[in-house]
N, C-alpha and C positions, 0 to 999 in steps of 0.2 A: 468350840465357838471362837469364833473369829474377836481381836481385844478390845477393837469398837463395836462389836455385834451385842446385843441383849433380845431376852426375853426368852423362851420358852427352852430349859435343859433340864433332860430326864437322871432323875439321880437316881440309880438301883440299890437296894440295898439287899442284903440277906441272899435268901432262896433266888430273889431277883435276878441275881447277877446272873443264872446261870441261862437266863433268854437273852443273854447282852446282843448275842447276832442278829435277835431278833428285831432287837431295837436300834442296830446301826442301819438297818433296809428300810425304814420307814421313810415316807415322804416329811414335805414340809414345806409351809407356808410363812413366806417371807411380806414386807410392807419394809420398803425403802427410798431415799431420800439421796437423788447425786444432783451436785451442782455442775453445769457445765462451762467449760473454758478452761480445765485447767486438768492438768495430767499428774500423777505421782507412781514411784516405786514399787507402791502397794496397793494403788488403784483405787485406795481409800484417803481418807485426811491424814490417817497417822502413815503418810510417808514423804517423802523428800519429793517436793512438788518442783514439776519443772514449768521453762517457761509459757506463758499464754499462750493459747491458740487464737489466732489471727479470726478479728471479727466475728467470738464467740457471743459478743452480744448484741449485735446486730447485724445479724445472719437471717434472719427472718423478720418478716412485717409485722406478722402478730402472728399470737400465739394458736390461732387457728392454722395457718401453715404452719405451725411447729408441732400441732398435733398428728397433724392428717402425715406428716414424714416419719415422726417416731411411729406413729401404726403402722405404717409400712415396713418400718425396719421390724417389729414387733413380731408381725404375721409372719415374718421368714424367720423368728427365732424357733418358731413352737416343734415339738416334735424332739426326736433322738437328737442329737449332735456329740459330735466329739470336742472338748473341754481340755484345752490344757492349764495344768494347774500355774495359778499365779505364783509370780516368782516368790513372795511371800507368804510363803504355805510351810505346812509339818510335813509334808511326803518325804521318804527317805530318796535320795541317788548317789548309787553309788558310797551308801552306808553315812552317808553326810545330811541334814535335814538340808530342803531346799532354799530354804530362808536364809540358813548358810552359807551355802553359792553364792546368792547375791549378799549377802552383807560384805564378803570377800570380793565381788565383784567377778567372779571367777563362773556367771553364767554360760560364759562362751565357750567354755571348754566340757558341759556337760551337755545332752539333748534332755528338755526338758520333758517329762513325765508328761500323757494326756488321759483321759478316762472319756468310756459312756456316759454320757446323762441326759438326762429328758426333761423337758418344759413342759407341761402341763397344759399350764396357761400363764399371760402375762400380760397384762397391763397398763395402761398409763391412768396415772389417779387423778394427777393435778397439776397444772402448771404455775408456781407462783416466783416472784423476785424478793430477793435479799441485798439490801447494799453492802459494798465488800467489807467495811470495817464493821458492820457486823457476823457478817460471816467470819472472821477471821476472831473474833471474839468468842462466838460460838463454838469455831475450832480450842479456839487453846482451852475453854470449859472441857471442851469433852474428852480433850487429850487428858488433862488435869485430872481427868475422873477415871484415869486407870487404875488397877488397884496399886496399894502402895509396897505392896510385894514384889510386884512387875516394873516397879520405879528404875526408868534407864532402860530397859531391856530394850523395849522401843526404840530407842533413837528421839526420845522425846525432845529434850532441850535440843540438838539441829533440829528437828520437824518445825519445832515452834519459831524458833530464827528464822529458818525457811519464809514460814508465812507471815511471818513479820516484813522479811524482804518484798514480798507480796505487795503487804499495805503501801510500804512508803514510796515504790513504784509506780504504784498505779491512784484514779484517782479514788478515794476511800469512799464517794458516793454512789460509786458506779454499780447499778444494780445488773447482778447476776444472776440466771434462771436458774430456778432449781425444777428437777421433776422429779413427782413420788409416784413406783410402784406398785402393782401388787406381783406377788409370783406362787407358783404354786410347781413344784419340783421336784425329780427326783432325789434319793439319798448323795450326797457327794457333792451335787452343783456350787458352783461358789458363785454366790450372786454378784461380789466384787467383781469377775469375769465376765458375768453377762453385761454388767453395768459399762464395763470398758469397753465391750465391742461394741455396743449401743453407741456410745461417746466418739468412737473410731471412725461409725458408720455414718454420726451427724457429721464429723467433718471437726468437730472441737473438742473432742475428748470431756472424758466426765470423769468427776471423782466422787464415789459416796461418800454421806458424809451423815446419815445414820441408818442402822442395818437391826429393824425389828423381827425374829424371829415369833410365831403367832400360832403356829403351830407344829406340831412333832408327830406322827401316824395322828392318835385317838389324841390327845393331850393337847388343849387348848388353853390359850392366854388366861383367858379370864380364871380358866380354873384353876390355876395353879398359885404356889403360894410364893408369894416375894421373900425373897431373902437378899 
């Protein structure tokens, strides 16, 4: 699971383990949150945000033209498609994880890795605004709440400079749209990739900025036990 994603991970134990293939083919239901206007690394908050997209916040009149276009980009997601994985992923290339590439910066001289996956179904839950200096607040809570084992791994203190740069750039009242998902998917999809093409396809790029996992094949949220 992805270091900002939560919710729904199968732990096997025992006898368990030995269906583990059984339970990497399962579907899964995702419920997520990307703000648009702003682009990153990892296509999520925890990565090195570049700069705004031109007229991310008022690109549409109201949020009913910004429904009726995200459904249109929507309807042409569903079905097989091919998926290449984000630069910030664990897939090996070339015996090197790919996350490695790019923190090397050294994408250009690999072809990156793509896979099957299939959409289900997908989308749109809600459309609501956040002003920037509290989203940027919000980012550093969530970044803050990685675990403290993974402390740095991330690239956490740049990230957070990153979007601190953000704030004092721009103006801290300026409300940002955010829109929430639903998805329903096959094994492998990275919702972080669908999120980006969606963002690509408005014309401002999106970043999520939180990634609820809600189900796993049979295993649902509610049933499950927090830890």
């Amino acid at each position: 699971m992805d270091p900002m994603a939560h919710g729904v991970l199968i732990l096997l134990v025992g006898e368990e383990n030995k269906k583990r293939k059984e339970y990497e083919f399962c579907t899964k239901d995702y419920t997520w949150e990307m703000v648009l206007g702003w682009q990153t690394d990892t296509y999520d908050i925890l990565g090195m945000v570049s700069s705004p997209v031109e007229c991310a916040a008022c690109k549409w009149s109201n949020d009913d033209e910004l429904t009726q276009q995200v459904n249109q980009i929507v309807s042409k997601q569903i079905g097989k498609q091919v998926q290449k994985y984000p630069p910030y992923s664990s897939v090996r290339v070339n015996g090197k994880l790919l996350f490695q590439w790019a923190k090397e910066n050294k994408l250009d001289s690999i072809e990156i890795p793509s896979k099957t996956i299939e959409i289900f179904s997908l989308s749109l839950k809600s459309i609501t605004k956040i002003p920037l200096s509290s989203f940027i607040s919000q980012t550093h809570s969530r970044i803050d709440g990685i675990s403290p084992q993974n402390n740095g791994k991330f690239r956490e203190p740049e990230i957070k400079r990153k979007w601190d740069q953000v704030l004092l750039a721009n103006d801290p009242n300026m409300d940002l749209t955010v829109l929430t998902f639903n998805a329903f998917v096959s094994h492998g999809a990275y919702v972080r990739s669908i999120a980006q093409d969606i963002g690509l396809q408005l014309g401002t790029g999106a970043v999520v900025v939180d990634l609820l996992r809600t189900r796993v094949g049979e295993h649902l949220l509610d049933q499950s036990l927090r830890v």
